[in-house]
Backbone and ligand atoms as CSV (ligand in chain L), in Angstrom:
chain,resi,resn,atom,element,x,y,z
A,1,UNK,N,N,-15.642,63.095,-181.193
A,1,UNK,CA,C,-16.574,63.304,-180.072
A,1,UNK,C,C,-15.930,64.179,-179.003
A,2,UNK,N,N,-16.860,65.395,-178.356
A,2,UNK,CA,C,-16.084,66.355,-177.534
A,2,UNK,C,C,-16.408,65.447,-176.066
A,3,UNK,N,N,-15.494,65.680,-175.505
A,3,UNK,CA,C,-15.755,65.258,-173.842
A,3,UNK,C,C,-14.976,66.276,-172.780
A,4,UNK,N,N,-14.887,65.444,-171.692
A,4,UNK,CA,C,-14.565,66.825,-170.725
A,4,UNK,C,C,-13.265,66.227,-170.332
A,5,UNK,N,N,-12.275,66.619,-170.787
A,5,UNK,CA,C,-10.657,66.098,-170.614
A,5,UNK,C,C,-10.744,66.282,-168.923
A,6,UNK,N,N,-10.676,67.765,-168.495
A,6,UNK,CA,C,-10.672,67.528,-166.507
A,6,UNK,C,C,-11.016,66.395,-165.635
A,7,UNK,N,N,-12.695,66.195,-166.489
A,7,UNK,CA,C,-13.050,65.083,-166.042
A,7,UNK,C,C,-12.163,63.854,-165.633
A,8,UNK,N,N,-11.808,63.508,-166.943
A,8,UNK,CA,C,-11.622,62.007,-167.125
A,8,UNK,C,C,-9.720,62.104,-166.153
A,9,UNK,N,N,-8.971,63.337,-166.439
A,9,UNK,CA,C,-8.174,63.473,-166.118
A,9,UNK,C,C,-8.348,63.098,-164.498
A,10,UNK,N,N,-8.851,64.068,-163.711
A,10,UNK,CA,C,-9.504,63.683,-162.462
A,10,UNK,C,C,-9.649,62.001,-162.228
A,11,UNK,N,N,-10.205,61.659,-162.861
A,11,UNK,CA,C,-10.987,60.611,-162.721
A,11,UNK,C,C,-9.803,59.189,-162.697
A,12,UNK,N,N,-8.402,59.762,-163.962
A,12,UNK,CA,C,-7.442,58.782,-163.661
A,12,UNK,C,C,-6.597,59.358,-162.480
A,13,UNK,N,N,-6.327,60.392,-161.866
A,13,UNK,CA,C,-5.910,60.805,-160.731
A,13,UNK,C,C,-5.943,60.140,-159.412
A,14,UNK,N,N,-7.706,60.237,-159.525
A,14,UNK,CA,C,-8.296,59.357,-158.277
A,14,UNK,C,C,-7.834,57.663,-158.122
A,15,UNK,N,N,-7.924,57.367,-159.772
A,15,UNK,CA,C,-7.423,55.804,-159.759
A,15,UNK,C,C,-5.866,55.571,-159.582
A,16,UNK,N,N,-5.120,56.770,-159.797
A,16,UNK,CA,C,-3.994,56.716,-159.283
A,16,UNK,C,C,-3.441,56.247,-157.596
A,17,UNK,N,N,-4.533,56.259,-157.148
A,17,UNK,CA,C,-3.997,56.416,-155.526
A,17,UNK,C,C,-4.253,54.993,-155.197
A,18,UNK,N,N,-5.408,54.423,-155.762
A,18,UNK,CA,C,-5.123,52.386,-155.500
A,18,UNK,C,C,-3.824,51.977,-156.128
A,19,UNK,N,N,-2.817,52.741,-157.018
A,19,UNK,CA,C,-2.199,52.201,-157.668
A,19,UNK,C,C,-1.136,50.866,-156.759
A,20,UNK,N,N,-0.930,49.621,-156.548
A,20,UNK,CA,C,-0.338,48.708,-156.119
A,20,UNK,C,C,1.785,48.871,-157.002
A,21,UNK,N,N,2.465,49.608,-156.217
A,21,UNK,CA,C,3.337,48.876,-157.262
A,21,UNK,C,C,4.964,49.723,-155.840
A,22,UNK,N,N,4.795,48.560,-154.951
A,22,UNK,CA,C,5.730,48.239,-153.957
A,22,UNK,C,C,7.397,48.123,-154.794
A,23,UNK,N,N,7.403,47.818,-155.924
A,23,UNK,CA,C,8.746,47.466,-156.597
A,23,UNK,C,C,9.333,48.198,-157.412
A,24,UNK,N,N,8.567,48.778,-158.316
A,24,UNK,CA,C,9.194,50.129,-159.353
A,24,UNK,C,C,8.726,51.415,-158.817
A,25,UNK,N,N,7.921,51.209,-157.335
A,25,UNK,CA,C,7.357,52.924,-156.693
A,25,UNK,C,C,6.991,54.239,-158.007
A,26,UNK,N,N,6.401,53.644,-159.070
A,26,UNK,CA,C,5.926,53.873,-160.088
A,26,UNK,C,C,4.493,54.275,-160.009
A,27,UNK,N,N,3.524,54.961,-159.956
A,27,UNK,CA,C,2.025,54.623,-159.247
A,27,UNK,C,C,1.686,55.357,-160.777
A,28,UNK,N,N,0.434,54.708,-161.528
A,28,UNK,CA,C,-0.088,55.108,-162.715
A,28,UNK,C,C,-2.010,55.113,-162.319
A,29,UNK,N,N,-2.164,56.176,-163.010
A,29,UNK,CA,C,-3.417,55.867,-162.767
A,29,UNK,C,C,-4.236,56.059,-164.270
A,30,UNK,N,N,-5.411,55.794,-164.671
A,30,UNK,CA,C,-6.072,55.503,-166.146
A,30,UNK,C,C,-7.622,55.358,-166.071
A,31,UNK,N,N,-8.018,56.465,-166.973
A,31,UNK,CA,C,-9.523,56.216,-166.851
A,31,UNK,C,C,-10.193,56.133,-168.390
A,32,UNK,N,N,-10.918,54.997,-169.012
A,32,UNK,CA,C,-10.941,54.830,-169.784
A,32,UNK,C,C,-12.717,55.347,-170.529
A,33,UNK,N,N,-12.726,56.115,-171.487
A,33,UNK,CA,C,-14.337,56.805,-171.299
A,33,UNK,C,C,-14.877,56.502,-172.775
A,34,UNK,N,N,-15.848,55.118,-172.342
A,34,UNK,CA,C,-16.762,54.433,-173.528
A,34,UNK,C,C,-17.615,55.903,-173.894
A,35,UNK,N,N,-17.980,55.159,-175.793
A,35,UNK,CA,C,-18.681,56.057,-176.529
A,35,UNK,C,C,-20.172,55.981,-176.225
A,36,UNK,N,N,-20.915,55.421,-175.087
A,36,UNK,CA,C,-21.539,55.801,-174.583
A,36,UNK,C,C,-21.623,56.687,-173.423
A,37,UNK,N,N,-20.398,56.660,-172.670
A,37,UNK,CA,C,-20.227,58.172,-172.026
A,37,UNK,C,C,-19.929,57.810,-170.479
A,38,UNK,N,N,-20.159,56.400,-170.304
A,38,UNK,CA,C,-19.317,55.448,-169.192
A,38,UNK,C,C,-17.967,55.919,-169.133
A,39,UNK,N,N,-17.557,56.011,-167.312
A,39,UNK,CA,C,-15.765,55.716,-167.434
A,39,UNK,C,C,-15.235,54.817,-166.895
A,40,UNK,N,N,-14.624,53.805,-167.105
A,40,UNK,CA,C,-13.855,52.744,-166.385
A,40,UNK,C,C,-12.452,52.935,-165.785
A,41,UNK,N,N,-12.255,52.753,-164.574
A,41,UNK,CA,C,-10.580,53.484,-164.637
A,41,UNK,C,C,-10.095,52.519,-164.188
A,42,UNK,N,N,-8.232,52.317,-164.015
A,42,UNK,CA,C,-7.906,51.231,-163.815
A,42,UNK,C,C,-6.394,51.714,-163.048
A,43,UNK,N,N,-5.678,50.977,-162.427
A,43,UNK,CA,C,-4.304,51.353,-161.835
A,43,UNK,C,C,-2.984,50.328,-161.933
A,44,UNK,N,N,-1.795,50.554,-161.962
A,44,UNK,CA,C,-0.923,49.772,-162.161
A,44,UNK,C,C,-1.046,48.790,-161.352
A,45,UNK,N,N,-1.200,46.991,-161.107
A,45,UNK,CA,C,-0.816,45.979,-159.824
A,45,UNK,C,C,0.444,45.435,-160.168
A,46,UNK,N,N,1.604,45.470,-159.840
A,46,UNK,CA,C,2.440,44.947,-159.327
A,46,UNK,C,C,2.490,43.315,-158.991
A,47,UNK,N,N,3.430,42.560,-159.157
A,47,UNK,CA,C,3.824,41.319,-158.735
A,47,UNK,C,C,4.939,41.234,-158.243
A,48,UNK,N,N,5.693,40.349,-156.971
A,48,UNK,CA,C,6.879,39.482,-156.671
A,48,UNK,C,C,7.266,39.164,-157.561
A,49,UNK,N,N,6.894,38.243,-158.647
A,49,UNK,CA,C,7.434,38.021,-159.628
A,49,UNK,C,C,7.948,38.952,-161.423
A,50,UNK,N,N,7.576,40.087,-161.179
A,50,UNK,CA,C,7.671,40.855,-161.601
A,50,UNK,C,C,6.559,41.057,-163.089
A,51,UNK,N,N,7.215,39.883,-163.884
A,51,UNK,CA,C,6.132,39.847,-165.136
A,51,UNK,C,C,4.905,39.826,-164.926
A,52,UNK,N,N,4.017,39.550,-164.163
A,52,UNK,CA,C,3.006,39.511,-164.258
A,52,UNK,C,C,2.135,40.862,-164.213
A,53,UNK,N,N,2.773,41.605,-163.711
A,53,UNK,CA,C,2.653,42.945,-163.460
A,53,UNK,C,C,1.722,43.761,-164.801
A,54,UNK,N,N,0.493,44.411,-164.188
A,54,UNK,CA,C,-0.517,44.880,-165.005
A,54,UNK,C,C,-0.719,46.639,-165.027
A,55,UNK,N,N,-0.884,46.978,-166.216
A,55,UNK,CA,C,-0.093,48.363,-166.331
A,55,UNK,C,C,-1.787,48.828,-166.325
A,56,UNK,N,N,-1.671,50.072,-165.676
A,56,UNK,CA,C,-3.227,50.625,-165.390
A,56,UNK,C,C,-4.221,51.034,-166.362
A,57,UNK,N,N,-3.580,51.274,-167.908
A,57,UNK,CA,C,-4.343,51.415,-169.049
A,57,UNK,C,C,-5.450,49.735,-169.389
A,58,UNK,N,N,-4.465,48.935,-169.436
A,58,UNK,CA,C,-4.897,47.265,-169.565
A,58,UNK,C,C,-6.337,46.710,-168.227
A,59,UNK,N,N,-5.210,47.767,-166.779
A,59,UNK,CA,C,-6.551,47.074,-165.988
A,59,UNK,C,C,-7.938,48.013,-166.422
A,60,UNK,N,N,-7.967,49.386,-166.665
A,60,UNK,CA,C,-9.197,49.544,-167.138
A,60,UNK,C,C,-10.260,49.410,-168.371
A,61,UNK,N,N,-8.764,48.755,-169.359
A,61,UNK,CA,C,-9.270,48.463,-170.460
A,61,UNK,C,C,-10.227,46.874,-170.003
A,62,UNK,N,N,-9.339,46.212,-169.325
A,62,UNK,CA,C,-10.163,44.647,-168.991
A,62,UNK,C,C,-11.297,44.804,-168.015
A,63,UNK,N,N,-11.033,45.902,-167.414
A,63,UNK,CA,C,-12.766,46.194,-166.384
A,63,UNK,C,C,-13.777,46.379,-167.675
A,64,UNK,N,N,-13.711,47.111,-168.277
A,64,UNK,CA,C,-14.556,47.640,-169.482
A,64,UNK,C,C,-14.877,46.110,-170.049
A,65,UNK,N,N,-13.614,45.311,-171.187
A,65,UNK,CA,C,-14.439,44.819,-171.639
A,65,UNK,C,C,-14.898,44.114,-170.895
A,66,UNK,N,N,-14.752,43.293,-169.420
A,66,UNK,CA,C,-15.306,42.470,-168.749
A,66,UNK,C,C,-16.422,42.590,-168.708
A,67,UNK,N,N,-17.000,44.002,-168.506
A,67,UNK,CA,C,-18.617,44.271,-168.206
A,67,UNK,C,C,-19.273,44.750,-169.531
A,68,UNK,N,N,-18.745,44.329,-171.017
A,68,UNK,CA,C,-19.321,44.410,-171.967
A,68,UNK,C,C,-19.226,45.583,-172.726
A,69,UNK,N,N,-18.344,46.101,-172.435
A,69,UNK,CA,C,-17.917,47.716,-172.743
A,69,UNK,C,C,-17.143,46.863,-174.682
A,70,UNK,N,N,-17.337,47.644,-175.813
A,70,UNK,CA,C,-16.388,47.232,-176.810
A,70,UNK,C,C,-15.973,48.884,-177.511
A,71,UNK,N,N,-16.921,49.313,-176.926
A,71,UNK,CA,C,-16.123,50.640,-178.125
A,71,UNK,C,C,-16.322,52.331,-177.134
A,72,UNK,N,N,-14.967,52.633,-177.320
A,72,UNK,CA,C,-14.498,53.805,-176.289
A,72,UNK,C,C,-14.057,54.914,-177.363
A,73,UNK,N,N,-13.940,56.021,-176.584
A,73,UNK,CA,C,-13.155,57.600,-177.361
A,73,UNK,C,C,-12.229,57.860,-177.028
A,74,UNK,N,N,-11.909,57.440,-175.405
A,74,UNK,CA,C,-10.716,58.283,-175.096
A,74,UNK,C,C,-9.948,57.681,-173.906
A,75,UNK,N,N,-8.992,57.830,-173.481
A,75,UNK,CA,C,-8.030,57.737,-172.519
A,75,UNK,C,C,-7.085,58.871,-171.636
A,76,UNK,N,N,-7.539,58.491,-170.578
A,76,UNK,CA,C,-6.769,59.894,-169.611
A,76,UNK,C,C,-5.665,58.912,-168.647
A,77,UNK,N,N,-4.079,59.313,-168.874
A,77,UNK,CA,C,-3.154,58.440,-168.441
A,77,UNK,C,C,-2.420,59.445,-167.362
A,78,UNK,N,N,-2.318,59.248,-165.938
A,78,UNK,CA,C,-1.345,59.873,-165.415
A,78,UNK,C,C,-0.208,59.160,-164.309
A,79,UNK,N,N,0.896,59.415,-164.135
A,79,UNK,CA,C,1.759,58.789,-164.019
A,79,UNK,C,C,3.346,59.265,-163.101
A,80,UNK,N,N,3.612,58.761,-162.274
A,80,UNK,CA,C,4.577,59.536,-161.815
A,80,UNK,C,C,5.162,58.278,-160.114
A,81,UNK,N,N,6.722,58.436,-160.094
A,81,UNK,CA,C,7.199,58.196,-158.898
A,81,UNK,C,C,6.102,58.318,-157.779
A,82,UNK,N,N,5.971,57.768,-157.243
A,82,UNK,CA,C,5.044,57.849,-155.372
A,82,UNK,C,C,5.608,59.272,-155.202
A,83,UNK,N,N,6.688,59.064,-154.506
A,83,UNK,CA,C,7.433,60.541,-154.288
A,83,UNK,C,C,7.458,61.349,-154.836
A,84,UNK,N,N,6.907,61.746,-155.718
A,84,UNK,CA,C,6.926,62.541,-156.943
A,84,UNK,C,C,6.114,63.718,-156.717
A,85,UNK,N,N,5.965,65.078,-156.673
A,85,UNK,CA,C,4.965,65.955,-156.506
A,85,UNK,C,C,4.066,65.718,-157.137
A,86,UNK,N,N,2.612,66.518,-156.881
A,86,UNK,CA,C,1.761,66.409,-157.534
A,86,UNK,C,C,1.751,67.063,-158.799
A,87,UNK,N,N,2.520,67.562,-158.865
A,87,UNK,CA,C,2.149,69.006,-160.427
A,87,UNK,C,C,3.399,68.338,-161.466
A,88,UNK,N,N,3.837,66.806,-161.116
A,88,UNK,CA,C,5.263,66.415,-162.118
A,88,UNK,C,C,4.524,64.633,-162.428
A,89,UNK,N,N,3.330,64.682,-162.607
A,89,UNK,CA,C,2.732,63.505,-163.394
A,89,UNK,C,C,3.134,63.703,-164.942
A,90,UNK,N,N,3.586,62.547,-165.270
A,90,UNK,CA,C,4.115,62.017,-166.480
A,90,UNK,C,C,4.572,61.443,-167.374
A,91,UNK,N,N,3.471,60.401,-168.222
A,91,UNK,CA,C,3.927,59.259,-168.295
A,91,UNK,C,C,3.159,58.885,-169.995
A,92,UNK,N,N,3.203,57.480,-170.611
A,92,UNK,CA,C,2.700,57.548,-171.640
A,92,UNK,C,C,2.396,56.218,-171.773
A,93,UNK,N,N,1.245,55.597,-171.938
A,93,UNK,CA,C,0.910,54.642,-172.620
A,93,UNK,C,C,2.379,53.716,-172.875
A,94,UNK,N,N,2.320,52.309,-172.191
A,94,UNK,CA,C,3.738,51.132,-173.022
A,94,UNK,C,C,3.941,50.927,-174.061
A,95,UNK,N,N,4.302,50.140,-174.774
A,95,UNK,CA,C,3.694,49.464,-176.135
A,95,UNK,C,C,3.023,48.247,-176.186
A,96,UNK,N,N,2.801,47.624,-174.856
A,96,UNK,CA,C,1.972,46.515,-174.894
A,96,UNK,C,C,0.635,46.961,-174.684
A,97,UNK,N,N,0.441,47.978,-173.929
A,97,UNK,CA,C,-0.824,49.016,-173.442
A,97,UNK,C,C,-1.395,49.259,-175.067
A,98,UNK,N,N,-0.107,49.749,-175.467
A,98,UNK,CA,C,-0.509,51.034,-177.283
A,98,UNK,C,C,-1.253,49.473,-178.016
A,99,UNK,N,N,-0.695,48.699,-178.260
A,99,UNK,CA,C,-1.488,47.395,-178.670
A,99,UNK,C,C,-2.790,46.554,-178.303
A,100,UNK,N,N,-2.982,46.811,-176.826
A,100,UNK,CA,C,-4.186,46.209,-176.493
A,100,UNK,C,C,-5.142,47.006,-176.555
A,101,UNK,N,N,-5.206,48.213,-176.447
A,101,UNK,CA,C,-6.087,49.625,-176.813
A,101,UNK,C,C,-6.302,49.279,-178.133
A,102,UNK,N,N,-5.443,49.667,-179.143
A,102,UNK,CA,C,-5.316,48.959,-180.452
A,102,UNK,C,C,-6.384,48.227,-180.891
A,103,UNK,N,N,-6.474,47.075,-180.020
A,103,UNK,CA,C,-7.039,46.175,-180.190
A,103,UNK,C,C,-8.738,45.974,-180.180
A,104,UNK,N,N,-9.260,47.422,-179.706
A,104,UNK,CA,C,-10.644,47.448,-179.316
A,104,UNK,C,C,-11.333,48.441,-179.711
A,105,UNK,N,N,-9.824,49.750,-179.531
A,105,UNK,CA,C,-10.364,51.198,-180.021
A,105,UNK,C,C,-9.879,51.458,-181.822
A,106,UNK,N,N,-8.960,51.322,-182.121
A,106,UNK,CA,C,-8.029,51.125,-183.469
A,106,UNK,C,C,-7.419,52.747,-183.216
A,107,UNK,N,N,-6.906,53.025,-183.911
A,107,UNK,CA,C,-5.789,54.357,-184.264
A,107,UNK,C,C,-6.594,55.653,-183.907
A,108,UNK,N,N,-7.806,55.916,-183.984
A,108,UNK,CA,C,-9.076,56.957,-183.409
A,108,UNK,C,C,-9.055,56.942,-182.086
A,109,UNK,N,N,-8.779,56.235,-181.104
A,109,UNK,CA,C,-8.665,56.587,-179.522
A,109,UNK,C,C,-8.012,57.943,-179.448
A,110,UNK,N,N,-8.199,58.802,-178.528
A,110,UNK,CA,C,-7.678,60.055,-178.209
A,110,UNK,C,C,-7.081,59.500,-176.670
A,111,UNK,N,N,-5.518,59.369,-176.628
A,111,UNK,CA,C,-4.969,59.169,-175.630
A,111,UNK,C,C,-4.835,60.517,-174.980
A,112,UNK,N,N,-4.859,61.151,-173.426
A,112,UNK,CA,C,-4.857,62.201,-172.716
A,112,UNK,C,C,-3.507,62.039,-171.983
A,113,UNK,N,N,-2.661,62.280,-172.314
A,113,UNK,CA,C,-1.165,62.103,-170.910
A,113,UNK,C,C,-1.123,63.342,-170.473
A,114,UNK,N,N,-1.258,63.144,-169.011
A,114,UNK,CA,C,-1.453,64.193,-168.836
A,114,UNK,C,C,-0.833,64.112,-167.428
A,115,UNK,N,N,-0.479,66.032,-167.181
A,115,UNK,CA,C,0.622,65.871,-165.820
A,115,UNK,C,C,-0.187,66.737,-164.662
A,116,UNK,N,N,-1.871,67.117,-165.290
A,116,UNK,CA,C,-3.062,67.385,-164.021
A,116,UNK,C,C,-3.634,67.732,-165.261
A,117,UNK,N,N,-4.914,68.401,-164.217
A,117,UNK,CA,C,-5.964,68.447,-164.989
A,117,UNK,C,C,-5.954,69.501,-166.321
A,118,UNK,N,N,-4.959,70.666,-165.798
A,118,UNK,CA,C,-4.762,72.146,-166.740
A,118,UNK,C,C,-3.704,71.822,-167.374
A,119,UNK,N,N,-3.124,70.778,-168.088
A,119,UNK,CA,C,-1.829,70.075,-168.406
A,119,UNK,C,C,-1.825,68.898,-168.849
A,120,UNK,N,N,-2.056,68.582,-170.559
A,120,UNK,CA,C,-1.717,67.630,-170.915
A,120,UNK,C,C,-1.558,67.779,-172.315
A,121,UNK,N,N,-1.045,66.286,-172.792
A,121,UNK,CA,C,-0.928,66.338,-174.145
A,121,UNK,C,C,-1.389,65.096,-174.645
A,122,UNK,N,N,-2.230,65.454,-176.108
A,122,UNK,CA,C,-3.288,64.097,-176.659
A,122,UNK,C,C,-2.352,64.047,-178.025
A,123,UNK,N,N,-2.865,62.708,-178.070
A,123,UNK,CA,C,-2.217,62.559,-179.582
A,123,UNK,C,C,-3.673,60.811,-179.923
A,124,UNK,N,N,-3.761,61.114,-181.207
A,124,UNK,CA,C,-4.453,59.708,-181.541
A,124,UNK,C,C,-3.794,58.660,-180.802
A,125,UNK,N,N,-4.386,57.644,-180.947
A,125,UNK,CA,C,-3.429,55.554,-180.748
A,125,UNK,C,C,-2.876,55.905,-182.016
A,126,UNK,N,N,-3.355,55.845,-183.108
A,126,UNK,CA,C,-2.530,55.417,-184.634
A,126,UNK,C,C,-1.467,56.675,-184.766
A,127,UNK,N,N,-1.096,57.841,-183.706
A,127,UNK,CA,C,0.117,58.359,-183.862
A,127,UNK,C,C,0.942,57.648,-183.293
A,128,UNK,N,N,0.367,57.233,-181.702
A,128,UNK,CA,C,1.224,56.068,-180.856
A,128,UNK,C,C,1.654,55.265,-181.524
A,129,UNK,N,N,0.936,54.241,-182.182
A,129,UNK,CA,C,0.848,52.999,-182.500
A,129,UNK,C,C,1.327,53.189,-184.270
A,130,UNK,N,N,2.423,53.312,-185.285
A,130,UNK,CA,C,1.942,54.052,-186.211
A,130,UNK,C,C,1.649,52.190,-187.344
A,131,UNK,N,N,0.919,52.051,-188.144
A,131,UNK,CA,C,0.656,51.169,-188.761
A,131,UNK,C,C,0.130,50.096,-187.886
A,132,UNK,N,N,-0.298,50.099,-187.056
A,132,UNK,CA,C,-0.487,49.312,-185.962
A,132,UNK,C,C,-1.219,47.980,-186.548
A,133,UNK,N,N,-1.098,46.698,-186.126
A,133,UNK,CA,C,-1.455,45.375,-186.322
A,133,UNK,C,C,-2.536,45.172,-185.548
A,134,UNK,N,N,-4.133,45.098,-186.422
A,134,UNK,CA,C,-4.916,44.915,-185.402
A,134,UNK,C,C,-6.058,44.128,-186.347
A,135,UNK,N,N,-6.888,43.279,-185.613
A,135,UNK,CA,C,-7.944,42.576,-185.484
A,135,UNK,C,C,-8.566,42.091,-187.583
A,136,UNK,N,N,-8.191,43.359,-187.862
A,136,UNK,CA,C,-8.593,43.658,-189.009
A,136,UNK,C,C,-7.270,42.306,-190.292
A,137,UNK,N,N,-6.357,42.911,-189.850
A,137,UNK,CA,C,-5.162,42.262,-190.559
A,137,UNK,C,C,-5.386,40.761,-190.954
A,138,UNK,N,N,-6.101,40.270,-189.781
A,138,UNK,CA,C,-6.098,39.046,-190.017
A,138,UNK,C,C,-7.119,38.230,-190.738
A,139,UNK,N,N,-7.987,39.573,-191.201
A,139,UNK,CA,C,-9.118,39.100,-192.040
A,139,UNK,C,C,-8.750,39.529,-193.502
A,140,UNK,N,N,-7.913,40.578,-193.207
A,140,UNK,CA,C,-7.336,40.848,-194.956
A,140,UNK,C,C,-6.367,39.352,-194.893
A,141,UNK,N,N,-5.649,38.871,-194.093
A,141,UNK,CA,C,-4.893,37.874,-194.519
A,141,UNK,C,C,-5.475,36.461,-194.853
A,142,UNK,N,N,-6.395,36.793,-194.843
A,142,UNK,CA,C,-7.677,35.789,-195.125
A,142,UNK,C,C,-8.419,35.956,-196.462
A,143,UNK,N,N,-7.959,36.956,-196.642
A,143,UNK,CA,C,-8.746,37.465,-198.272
A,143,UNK,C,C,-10.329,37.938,-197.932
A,144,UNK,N,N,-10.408,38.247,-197.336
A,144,UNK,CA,C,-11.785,38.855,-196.636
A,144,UNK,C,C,-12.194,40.070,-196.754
L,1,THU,N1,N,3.037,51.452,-166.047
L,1,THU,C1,C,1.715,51.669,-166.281
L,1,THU,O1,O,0.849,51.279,-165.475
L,1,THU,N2,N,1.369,52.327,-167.412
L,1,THU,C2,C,2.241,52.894,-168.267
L,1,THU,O2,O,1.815,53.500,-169.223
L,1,THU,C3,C,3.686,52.782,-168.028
L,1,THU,C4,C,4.085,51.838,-166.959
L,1,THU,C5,C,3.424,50.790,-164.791
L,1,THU,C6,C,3.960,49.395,-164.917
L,1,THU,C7,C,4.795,49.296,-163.665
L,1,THU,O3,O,3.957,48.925,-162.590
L,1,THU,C8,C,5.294,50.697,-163.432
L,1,THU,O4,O,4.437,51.549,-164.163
L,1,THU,C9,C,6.730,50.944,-163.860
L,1,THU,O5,O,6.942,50.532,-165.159
């Protein structure tokens, strides 16, 4: 499916600037764009306690499914120090992120990392993720 990469790029930019994260001064921003043509975006929150800490792919993946969202195309990830110029965003999907995406989109998601709008690089989830363990597995392990 073609879409408008600027867009969505933009769109995690903007969600970049709620980004919450006082402790690793890390600010991520993520906009997630269902195959109906919806975008959900989401930003890193931060905790005191550190673990609890929610990486901005996950919060827009959980806005989505919260409001009934199950099946998406794509992901626009950008990422960078607070301090960081604007033209040196750069960052990539975790592996707990590459798994919960995984988990909804499978290996066909088109991840966007990208360092602005005229600047990025896509690769599938199932290049991210390679053999990835998902939803499915557990019904072949079922004989299903
Ligand atoms: N982070 C994300 O939000 N997404 C990523 O893809 C990488 C890491 C956040 C988590 C933490 O708040 C900060 O960036 C530093 O790891």
């Amino acid at each position: 499916m073609e879409f408008d990469r600027r867009a969505l790029i933009r769109a995690a930019v903007a969600a970049r600037k709620n980004a919450y994260a006082p402790y690793s001064h890390f600010a991520v921003g993520a906009a997630l764009l269902t195959k109906s043509g919806r975008v959900y975006t989401g930003c890193n929150i931060e905790c005191a306690s550190f673990s609890p800490t929610n990486c901005a792919e996950r919060t827009a993946l959980f806005k989505a499914v919260s409001e009934g969202e199950r099946e998406f195309s794509a992901i626009a990830v950008v990422g960078a120090r607070l301090d960081a110029p604007d033209d040196s965003l750069v960052t990539s999907p975790c592996g707990v992120c590459r798994q919960m995406l995984y988990e909804f989109c499978g290996g066909a998601l088109t991840v966007v990392m990208a360092k602005g709008e005229d600047d990025w690089t896509e690769r599938r989830l199932g290049e991210l993720l390679p053999l990835g363990f998902g939803p499915e597995k557990l019904s072949d392990a079922r004989g299903e």
